[in-house]
N, C-alpha and C positions, 0 to 999 in steps of 0.2 A: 413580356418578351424574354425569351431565355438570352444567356450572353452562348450559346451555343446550341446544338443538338442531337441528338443518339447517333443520326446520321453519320457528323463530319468525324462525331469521335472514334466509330466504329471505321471509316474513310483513312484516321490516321494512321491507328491500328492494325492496319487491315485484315479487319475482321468481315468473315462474309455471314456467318451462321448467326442464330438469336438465343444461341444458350448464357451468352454474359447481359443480357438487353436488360433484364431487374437491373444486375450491379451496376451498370454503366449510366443507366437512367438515374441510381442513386450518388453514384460517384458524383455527377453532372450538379445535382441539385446542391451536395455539401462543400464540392467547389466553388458555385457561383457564391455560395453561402460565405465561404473565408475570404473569395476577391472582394466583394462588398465589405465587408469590414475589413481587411487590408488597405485596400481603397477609401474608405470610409465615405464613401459615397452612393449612389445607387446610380444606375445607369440606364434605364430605359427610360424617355419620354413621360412626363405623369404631372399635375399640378400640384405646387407645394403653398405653404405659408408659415412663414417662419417670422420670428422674432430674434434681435440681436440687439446687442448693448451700445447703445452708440458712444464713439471713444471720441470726438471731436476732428477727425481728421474726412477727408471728404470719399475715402475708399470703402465697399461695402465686400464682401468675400461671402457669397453664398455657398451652402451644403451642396449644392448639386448643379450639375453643369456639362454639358454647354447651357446656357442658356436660350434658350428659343422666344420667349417673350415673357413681358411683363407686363402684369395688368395694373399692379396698385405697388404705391413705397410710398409709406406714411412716414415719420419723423416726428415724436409725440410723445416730448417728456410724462405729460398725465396718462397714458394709455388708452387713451379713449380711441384715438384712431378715425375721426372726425372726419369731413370732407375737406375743412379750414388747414387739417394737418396733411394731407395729400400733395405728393411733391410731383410736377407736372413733370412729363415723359420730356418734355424739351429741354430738362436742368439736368438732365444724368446722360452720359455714354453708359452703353452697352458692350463690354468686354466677354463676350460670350464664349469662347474657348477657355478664358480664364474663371471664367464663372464670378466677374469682378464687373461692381458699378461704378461710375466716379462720378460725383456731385458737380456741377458746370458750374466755380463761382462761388460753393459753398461747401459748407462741410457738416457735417451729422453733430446732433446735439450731445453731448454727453448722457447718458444717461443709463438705466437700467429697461431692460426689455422695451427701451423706445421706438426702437425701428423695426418695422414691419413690412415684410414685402412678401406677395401674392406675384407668384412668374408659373411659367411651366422650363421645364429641364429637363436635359436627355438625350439619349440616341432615339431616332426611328429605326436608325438602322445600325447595329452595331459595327465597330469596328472591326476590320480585319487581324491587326494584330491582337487587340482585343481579345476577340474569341480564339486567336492560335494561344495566347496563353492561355486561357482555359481550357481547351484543347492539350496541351499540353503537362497543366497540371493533372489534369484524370487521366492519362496515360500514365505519366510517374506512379499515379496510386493502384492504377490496374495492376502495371509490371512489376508491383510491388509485391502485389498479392499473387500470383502467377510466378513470383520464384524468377523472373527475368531481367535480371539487373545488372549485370554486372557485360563493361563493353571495354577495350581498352583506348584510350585516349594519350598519345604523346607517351612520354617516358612513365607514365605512371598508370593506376586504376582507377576509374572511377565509375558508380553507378550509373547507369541510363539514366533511371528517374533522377539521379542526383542533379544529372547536368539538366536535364526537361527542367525541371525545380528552377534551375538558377536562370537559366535561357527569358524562362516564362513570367520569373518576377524581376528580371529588368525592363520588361514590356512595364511590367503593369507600374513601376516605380514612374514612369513616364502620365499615369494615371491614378496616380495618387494623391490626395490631396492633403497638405500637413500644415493647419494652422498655429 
């Protein structure tokens, strides 16, 4: 799932013709490309499995999120990842906008690539502000290239895309995740 589409970009722009639809379709792809690592997250719906170090405290911070469900969180200093080291869905909350577990009771073993958790993560449906900053940042890079930048704001200049740029990465600062 794209975090946007030709459509809404061309809808902001208002563009009605299909002579920029290559550029616009590539703009789209190497934006979502910089929000995902800016973000450093991915954001569509998908199943993941990942491994983390367990530090001894009972909080777990997964790569991607919201979280929508969990199937398995093992806890296994030897790696084996057994049925004996399987921690039951009844010992943890599910903090799903945070993309955070908490252990009911207990807390994670110290160790190296001990803990293991199988979940799925994601939007179904993207967010609305979500996609205006994306949205927004391929306009900046369009007007950039098109020679259309320059707007006046208040006592001073500033670029269109400048301010698109800053408007669109306080959205996404809101979706960011900084361990």
């Amino acid at each position: 799932m794209a975090l946007t589409s030709l459509a809404n970009v061309k809808e902001f722009l208002r563009i009605t013709d299909t002579n920029d639809d290559t550029l616009l379709t590539n703009l789209i792809s190497r934006v979502e490309k910089e929000v995902k690592e800016y973000c450093q997250r991915d954001f569509e719906a998908a199943d993941y499995t990942e491994y983390y170090d367990g530090d001894g405290t009972d909080t777990l911070l997964v790569d991607n999120y919201p979280i929508n469900s969990v199937s398995e969180l093992y806890d296994d200093p030897d790696r084996e990842f057994g049925t004996d080291t399987l921690i039951d869905s009844s010992d943890y909350i599910i903090y799903s906008e945070e993309g955070k577990i908490v252990l009911d009771g207990a807390t994670f073993t110290k160790g190296n690539k001990n803990i293991k958790i199988v979940y799925n993560a994601g939007y179904t449906t993207i967010p609305a502000d979500l996609e205006q900053a994306v949205i927004k940042l391929v306009a900046a890079e369009y007007l950039e290239g098109q020679g259309s930048v320059n707007v006046v704001e208040g006592e001073g200049q500033q670029t269109r895309p400048q301010r698109l740029r800053e408007e669109a990465y306080r959205i996404l600062d809101r979706y960011r995740r900084i361990k």
